[in-house]
VOBA-1610 file (N, C-alpha, C; in pm, whole numbers, padded with zeros to 5 digits, always signed):
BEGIN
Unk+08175+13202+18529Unk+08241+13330+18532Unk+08136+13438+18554Unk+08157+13563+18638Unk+08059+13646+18650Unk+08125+13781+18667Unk+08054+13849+18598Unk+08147+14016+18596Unk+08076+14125+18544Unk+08098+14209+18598Unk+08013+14368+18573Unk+08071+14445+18437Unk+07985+14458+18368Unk+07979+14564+18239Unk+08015+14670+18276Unk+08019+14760+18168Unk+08077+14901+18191Unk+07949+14990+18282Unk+07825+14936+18217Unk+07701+14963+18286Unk+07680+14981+18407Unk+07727+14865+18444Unk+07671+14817+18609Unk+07641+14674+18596Unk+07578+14645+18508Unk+07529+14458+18516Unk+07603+14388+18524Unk+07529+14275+18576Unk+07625+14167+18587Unk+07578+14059+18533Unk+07697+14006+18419Unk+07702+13898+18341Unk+07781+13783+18399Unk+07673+13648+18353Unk+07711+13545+18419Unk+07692+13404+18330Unk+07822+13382+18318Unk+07846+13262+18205Unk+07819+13134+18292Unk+07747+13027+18263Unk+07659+12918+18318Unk+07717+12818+18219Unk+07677+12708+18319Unk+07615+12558+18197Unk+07504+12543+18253Unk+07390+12503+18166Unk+07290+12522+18171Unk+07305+12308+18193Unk+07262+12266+18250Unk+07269+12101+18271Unk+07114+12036+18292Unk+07106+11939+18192Unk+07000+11883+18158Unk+07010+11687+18182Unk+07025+11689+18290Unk+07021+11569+18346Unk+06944+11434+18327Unk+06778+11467+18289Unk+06678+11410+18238Unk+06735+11327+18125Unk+06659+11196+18091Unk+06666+11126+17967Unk+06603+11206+17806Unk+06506+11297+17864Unk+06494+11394+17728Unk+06483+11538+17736Unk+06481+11577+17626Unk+06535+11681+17587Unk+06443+11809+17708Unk+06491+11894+17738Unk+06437+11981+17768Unk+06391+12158+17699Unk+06311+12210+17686Unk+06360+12351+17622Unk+06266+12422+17734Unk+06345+12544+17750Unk+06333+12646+17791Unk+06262+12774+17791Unk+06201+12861+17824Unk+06134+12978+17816Unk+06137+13081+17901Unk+06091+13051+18038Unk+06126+13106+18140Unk+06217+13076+18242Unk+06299+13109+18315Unk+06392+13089+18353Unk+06415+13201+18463Unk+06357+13155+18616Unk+06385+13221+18751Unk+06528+13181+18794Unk+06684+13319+18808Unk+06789+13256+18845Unk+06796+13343+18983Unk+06855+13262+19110Unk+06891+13334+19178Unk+07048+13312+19222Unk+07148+13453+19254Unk+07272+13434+19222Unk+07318+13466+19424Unk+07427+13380+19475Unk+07410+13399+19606Unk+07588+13367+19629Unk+07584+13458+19729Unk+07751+13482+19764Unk+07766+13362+19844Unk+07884+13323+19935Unk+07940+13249+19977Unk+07875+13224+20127Unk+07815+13369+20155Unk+07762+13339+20265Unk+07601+13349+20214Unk+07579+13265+20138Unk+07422+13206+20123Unk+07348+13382+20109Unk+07370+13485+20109Unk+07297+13610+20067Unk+07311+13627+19895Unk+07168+13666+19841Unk+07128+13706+19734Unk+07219+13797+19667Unk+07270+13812+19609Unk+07380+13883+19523Unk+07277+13942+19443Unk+07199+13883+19322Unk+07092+13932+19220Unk+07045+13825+19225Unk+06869+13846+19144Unk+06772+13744+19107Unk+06757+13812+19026Unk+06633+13731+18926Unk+06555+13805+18818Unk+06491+13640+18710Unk+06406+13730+18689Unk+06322+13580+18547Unk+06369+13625+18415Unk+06413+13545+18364Unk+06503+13527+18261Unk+06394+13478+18128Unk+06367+13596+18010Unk+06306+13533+17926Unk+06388+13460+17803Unk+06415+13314+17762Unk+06491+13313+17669Unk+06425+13275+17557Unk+06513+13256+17400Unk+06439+13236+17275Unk+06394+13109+17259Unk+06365+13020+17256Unk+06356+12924+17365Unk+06456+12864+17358Unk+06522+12817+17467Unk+06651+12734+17466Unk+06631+12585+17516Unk+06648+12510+17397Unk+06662+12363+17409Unk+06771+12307+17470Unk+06787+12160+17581Unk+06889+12159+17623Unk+06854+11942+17579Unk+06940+11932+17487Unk+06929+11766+17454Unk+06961+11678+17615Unk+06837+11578+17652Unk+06861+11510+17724Unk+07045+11427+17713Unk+07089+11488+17910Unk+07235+11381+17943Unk+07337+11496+17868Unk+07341+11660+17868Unk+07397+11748+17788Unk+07388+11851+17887Unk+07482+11950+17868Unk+07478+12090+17909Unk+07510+12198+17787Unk+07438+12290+17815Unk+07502+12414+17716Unk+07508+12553+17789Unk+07646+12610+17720Unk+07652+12756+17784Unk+07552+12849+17750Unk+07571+12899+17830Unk+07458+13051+17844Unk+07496+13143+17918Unk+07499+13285+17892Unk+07520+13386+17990Unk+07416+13468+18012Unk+07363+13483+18136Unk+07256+13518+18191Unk+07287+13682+18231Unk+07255+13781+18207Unk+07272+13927+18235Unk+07165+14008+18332Unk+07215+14006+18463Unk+07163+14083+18527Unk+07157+14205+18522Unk+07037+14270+18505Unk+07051+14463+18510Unk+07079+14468+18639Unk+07143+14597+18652Unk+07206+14671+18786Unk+07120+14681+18888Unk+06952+14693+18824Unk+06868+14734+18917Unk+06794+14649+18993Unk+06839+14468+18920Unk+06849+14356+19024Unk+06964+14318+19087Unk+07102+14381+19081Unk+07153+14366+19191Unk+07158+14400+19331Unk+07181+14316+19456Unk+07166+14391+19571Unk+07272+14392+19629Unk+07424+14325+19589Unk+07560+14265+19657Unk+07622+14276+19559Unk+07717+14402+19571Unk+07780+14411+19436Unk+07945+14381+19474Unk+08014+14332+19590Unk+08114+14228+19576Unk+08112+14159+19679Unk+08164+14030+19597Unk+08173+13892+19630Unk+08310+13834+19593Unk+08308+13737+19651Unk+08440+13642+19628Unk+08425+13528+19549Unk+08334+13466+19607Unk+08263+13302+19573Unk+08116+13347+19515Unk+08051+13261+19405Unk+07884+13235+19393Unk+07896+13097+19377Unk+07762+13105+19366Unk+07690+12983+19322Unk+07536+13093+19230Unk+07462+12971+19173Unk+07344+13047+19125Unk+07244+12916+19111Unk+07118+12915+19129Unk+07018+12846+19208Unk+06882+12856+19109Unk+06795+12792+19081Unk+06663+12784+19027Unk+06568+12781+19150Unk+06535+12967+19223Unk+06463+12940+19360Unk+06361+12861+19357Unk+06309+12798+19502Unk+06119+12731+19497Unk+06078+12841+19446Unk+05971+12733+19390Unk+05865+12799+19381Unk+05746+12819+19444Unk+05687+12950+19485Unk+05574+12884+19572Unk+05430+12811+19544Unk+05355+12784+19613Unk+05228+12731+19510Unk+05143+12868+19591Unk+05041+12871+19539Unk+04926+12953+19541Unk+04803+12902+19562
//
């Protein structure tokens, strides 16, 4: 589910899916959010408290974009993506 605050942001309810045989936890967290026609809606790095995800499990999370990472403020369809990364 994804939807704009009174603010401007945009909040976006996820399952967070942990596929691996063990557990995973979390810290940083690059999301990128993309309309139907494959364009960037919002990105941003996501700091969380750390969020553990038990290996073969998913858990919800809603990820909140500020206004001032949005660039596509309507859409019909998303998806949302963990971009490459590049190396250096």
């Amino acid at each position: 589910r994804a939807s704009y605050n009174e603010e401007g942001n945009l909040g976006v309810n996820i399952l967070v899916r942990n596929g691996s045989t063990q557990a995973v936890s979390l810290e940083l967290l690059p999301l990128e959010m993309l309309n139907e026609n494959g364009e960037i809606i919002a990105k941003g790095l996501f700091t969380l408290p750390p969020l553990t995800i038990q290996a073969n499990t998913s858990k919800p999370w809603t990820f909140i974009f500020p206004k001032e990472l949005v660039e596509i403020n309507a859409f019909s369809q998303w998806t949302i993506r963990i971009p490459d990364q590049e190396v250096i």
